[in-house]
C-alpha positions as CSV (number, residue, x, y, z in Angstrom):
1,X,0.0,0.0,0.0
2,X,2.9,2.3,1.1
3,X,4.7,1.3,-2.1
4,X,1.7,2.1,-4.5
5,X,1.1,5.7,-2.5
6,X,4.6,6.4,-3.0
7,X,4.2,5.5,-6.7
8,X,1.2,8.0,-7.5
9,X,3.1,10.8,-5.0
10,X,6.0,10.0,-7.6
11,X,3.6,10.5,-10.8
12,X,1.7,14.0,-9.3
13,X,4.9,15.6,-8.9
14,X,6.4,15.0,-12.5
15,X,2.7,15.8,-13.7
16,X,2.7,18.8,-12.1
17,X,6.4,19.5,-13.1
18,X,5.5,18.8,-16.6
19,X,2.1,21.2,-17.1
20,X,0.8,22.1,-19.3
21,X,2.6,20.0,-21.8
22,X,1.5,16.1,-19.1
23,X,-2.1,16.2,-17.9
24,X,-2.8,13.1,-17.9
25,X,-0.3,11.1,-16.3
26,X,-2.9,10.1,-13.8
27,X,-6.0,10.2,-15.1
28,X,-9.6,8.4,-14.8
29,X,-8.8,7.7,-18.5
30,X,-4.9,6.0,-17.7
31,X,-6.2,3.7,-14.7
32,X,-8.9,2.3,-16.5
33,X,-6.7,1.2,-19.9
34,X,-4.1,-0.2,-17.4
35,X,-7.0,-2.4,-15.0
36,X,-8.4,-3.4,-18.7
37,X,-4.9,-4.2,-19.9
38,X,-4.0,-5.9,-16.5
39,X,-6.6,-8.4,-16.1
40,X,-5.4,-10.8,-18.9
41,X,-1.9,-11.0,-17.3
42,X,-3.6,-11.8,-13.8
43,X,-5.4,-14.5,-15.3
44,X,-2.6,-15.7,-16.7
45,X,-0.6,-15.3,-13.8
46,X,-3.4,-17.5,-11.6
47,X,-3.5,-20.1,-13.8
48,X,0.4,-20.5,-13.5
49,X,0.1,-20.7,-9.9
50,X,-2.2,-23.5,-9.8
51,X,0.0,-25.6,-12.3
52,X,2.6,-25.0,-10.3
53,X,1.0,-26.0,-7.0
54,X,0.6,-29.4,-8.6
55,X,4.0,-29.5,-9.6
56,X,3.5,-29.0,-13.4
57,X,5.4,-26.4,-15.3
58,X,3.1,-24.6,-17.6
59,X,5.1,-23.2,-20.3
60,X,2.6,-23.5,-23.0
61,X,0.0,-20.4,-21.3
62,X,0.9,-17.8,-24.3
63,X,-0.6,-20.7,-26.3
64,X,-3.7,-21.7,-24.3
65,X,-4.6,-17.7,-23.8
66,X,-4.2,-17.9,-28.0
67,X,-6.9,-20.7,-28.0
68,X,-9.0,-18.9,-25.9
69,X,-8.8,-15.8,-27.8
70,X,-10.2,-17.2,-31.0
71,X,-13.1,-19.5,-29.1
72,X,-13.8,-16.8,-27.3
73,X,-14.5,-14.3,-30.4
74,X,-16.3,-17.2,-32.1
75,X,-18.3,-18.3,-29.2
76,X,-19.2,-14.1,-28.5
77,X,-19.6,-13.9,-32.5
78,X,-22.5,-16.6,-32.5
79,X,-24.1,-17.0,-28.8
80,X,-22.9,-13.6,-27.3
81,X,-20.2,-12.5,-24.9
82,X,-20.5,-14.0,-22.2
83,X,-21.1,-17.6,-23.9
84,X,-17.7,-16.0,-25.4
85,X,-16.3,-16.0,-22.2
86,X,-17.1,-19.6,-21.1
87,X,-16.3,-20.3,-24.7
88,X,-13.0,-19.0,-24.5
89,X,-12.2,-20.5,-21.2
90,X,-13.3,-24.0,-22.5
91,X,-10.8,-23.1,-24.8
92,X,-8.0,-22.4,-22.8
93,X,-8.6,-25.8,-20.9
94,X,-8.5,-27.8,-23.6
95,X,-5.4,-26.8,-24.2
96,X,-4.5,-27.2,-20.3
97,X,-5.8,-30.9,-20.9
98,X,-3.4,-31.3,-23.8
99,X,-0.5,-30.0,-21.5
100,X,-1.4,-32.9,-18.9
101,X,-1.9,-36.0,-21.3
102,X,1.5,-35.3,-22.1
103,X,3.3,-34.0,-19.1
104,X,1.1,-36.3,-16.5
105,X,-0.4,-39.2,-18.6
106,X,2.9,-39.8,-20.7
107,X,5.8,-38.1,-18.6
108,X,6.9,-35.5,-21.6
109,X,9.0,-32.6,-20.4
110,X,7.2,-29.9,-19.2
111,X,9.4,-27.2,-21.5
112,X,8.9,-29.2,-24.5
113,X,5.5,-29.9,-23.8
114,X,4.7,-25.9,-23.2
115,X,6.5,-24.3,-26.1
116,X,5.0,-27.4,-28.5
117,X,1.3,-26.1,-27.6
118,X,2.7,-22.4,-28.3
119,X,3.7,-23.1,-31.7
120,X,0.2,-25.3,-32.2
121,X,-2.1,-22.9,-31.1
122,X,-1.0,-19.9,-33.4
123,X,-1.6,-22.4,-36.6
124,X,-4.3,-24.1,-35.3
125,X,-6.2,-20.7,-34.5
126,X,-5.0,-19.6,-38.1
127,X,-6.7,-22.7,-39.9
128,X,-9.5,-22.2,-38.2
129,X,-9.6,-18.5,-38.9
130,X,-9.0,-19.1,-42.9
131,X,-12.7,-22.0,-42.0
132,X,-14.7,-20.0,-40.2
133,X,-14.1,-15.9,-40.6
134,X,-12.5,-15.5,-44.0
135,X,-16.1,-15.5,-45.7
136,X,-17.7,-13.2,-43.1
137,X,-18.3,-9.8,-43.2
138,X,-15.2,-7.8,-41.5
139,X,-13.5,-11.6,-40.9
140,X,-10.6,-13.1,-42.2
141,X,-7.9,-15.4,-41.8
142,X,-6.1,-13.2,-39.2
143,X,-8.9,-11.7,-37.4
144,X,-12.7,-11.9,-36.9
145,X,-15.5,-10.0,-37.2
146,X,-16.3,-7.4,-34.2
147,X,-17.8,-8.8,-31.3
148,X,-20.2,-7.6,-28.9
149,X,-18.7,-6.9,-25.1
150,X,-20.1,-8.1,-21.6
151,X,-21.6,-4.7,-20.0
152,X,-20.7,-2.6,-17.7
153,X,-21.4,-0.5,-14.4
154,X,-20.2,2.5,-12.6
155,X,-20.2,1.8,-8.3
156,X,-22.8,3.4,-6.7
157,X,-21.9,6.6,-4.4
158,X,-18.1,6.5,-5.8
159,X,-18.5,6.4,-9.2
160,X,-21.9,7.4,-10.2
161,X,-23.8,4.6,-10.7
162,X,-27.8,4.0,-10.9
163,X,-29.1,2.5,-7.4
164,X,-33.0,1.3,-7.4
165,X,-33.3,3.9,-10.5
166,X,-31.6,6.5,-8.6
167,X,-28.3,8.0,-10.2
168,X,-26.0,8.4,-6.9
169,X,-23.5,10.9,-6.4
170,X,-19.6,10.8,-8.5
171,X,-17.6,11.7,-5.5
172,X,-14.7,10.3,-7.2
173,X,-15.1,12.2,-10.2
174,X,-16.2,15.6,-8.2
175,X,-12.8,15.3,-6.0
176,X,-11.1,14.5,-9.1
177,X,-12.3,17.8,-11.1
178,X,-11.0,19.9,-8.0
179,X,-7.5,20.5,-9.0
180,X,-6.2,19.1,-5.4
181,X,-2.4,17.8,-5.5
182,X,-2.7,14.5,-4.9
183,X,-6.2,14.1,-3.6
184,X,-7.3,14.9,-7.3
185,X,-4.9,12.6,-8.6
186,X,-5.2,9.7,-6.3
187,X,-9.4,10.0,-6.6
188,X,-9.1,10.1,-10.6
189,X,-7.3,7.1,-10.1
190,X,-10.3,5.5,-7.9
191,X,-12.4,6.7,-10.3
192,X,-11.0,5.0,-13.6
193,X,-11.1,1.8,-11.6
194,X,-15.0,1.7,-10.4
195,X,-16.2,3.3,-13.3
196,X,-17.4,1.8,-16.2
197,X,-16.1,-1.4,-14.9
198,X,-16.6,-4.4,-16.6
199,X,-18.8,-7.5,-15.1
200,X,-16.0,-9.9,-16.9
201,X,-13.1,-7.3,-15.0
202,X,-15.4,-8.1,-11.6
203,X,-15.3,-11.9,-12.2
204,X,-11.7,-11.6,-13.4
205,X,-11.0,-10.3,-10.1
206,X,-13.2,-12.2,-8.0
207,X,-11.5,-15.1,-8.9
208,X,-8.2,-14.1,-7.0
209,X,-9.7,-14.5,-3.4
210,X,-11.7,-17.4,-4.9
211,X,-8.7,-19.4,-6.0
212,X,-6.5,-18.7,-2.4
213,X,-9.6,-20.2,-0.7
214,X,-9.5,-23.0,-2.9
215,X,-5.6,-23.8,-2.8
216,X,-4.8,-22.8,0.7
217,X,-8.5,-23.3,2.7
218,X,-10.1,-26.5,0.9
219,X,-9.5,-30.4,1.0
220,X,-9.4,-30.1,-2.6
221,X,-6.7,-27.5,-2.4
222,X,-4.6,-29.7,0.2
223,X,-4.2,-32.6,-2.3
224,X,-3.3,-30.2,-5.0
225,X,-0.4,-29.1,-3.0
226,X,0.3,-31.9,-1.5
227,X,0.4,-33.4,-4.9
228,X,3.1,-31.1,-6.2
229,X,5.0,-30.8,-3.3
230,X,4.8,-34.5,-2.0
231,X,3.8,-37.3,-4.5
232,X,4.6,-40.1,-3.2
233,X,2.9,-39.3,0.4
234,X,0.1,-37.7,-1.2
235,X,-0.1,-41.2,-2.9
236,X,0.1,-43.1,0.0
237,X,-2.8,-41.9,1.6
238,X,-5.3,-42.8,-1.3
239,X,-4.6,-39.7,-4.2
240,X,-5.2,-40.4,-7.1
241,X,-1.8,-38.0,-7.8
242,X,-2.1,-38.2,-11.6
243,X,-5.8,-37.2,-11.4
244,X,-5.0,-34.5,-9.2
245,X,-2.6,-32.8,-11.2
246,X,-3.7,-33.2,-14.5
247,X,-7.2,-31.1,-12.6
248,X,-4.9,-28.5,-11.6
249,X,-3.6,-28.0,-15.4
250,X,-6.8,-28.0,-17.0
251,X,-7.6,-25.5,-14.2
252,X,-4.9,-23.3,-15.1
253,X,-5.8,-23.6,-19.1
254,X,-9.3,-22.4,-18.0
255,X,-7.8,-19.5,-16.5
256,X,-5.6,-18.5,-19.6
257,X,-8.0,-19.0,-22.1
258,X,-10.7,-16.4,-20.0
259,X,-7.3,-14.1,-20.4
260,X,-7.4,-14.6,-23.9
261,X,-11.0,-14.7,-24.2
262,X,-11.4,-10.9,-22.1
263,X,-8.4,-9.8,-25.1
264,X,-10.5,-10.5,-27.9
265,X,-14.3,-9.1,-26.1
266,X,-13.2,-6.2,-23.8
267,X,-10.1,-4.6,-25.1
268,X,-10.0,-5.6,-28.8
269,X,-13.1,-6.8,-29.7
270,X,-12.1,-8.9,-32.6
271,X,-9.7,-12.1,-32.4
């Protein structure tokens, strides 16, 4: 908390340093393009962290979060965005179960394994591109049509936002317009982040808490560990180890391809 304080101290002085010529180095505008641009990487990031509670090495994400990109445009392109998001996810963990029939089921290295699915994913997205979006209107074989994204909503009280049909105050955005050194800056900032904010960004970061309590607070999350840290004790009390760990991958494929799917419907919208 300290460190992030320090960081947006750091940015109002060279903002003010730099008027008129830097106005928006903080800005409701800046923090809602970097939470937008963030969440793929912090999907990504989760799902390496529950391969590697398992003990797997997931080297092949770039390539699962590619699969997810084009299922998820295809699946928002045909049964909407959020389908798009499931989609996309469905995607991604495909390509996580791919990962662990080869690194669990048949004991291939978890390098070669990784970087094999990201050189397979770009062609195989590519062929299906050229099948499916080349004939459509605004498709082709390197991207797809536009797609619809999930909506959105501004907080209540902080932001703006509608509350039983009542529009509530901006308080963010009031402080923001005051000109104040650093309570300006530091409430534009607050108010990029809880306005206009996506339902997939609020899943995206619900799933942070969600996946501690799983790993750290749940039987399911003990064997996991225990799986990847211990095998052959976690065997020895009746896991099915294999099983186990090739959940935990599939899990983590899930998780990139939602990162690739949120590219492709909330910051691009196209694949």
């Amino acid at each position: 908390m300290l460190a992030a304080l320090g960081l947006v101290l750091a940015l109002s002085v060279t903002q003010e340093l730099a008027r008129p010529e830097t106005t928006d180095l903080i800005s409701a505008g800046t923090a809602e393009s970097t939470l937008r641009r963030a969440v793929p990487i912090l999907l990504a990031g989760l799902g390496g962290i529950w391969a590697e509670r398992a003990g797997v090495v997931n080297i092949g994400l770039e390539g699962m979060m590619i699969l997810g990109t084009w299922f998820g445009a295809w699946g928002a392109l045909e049964f909407g965005p959020w389908w798009g998001m499931a989609i996309g996810a469905a995607g991604g963990a495909a390509g996580g179960l791919l990962h662990a029939v080869a690194t669990v089921g048949f004991g291939v290295d978890h390098i070669i394994s990784g970087v094999a699915i990201n050189i397979l994913a770009p062609a195989l997205t590519r062929f299906l591109s050229r099948e499916v979006f080349a004939d459509r209107p605004g498709g082709g074989i390197t991207q797809s049509p536009r797609v619809e994204s999930v909506s959105s909503v501004d907080l209540p009280f902080v932001s703006g936002g509608d509350l039983l049909g009542w529009t509530t105050p901006d308080l963010f955005g009031w402080a923001a317009d005051r000109g104040w050194f650093l309570v300006s800056d530091l409430s534009a900032l607050l108010s990029g982040i809880t306005s206009s904010l996506s339902w997939a960004t609020v899943l995206a970061l619900a799933l942070v808490p969600a996946s501690v309590i799983v790993l750290w607070r749940t039987r399911l999350g003990l064997r996991i560990r225990s799986a990847g840290e211990h095998p052959v004790a976690a065997d020895s009390l009746g896991i099915n180890v294999y099983r186990v760990k090739a959940l935990a991958v599939v899990v983590s494929g899930g998780l990139a391809g939602f990162g690739g799917a949120f590219i492709a419907i909330e910051q691009t919208g196209i694949y």
